[in-house]
N, C-alpha and C positions, 0 to 999 in steps of 0.2 A: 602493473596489476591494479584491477579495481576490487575496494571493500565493500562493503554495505553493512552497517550496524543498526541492528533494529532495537527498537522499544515501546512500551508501552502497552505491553498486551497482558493480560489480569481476569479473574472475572468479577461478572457485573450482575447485577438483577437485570430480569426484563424491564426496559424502558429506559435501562441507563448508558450512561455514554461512557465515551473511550478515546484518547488520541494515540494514535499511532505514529511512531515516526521512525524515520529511515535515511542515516546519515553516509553518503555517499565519500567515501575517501581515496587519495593513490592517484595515477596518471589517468586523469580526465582532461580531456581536450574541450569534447563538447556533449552535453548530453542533451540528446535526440526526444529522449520520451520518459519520461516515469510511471510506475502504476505499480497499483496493487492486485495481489491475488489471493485465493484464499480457498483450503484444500479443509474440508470435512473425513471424515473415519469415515472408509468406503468409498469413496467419492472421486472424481475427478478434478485436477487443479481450475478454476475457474476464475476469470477476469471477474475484477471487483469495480476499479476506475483506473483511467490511464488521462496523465496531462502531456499535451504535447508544447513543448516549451518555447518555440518558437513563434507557436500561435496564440498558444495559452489555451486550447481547446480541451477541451474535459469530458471523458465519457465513462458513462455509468452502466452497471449492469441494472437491469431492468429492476431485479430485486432491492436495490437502495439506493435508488434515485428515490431523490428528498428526503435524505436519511444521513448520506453520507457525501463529506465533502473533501475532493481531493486539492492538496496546494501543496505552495512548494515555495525555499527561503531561498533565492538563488547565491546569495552572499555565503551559505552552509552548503551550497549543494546537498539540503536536506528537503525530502520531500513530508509531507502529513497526509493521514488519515484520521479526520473525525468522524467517529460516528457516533450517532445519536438515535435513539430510540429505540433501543437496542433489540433483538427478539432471539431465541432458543436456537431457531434453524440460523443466526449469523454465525453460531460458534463451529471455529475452524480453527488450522495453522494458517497466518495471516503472512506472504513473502511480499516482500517490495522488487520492484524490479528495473532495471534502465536498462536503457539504449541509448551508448556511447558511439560519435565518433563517424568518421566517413564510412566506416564499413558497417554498421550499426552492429555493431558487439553487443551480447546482453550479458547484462549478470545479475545475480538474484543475493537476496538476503536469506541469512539463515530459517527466519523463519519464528511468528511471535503467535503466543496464543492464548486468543483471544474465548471466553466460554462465560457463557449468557445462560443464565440460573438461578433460581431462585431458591 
């Protein structure tokens, strides 16, 4: 079994920042990809950024690209989201999520949440 422990989600004023993080534990062989997602009241789950770890490749949703930056501690199998500069439409439930393994298994985090307010 794979865990996910998330933290870091609080709120923030507009233009403040946040680090999120998502500690991966349990039978991990290999992990294939990391990423963030992030689910609004009403809304649909929506990719936020995903690294892919073998290349180290990084992709952003259009909305915080240069906002927000995805990394990751390989020695914790923990991955981060910072973000920065924050705005009202980023607040959501923030889930992390990987892709383990030859068969690429996913599993997701509970789930942190994040709410940008003033």
């Amino acid at each position: 079994q794979v865990q996910l422990v998330e933290s870091g989600g609080g709120l923030v004023q507009p233009g403040g920042s946040l680090r999120l993080s998502c500690a991966a534990s349990g039978r991990i062989f290999r992990i294939n990809a990391m990423g963030w997602y992030r689910q609004a009241p009403g809304k649909q789950r929506e990719l936020v950024a995903t690294l892919i770890t073998s290349s180290g490749t990084t992709n952003y949703a259009d909305s915080v690209k240069g906002r927000f930056t995805i990394s990751r501690d390989n020695a914790k199998n923990t991955v981060y989201l910072q973000m920065n500069s924050l705005k009202p439409e980023d607040t959501a439930v923030y889930y992390c999520n990987i892709d383990v393994g030859t068969y690429h298994l996913s599993y997701w985090g509970q789930g942190t949440q994040v709410t940008v307010s003033s």
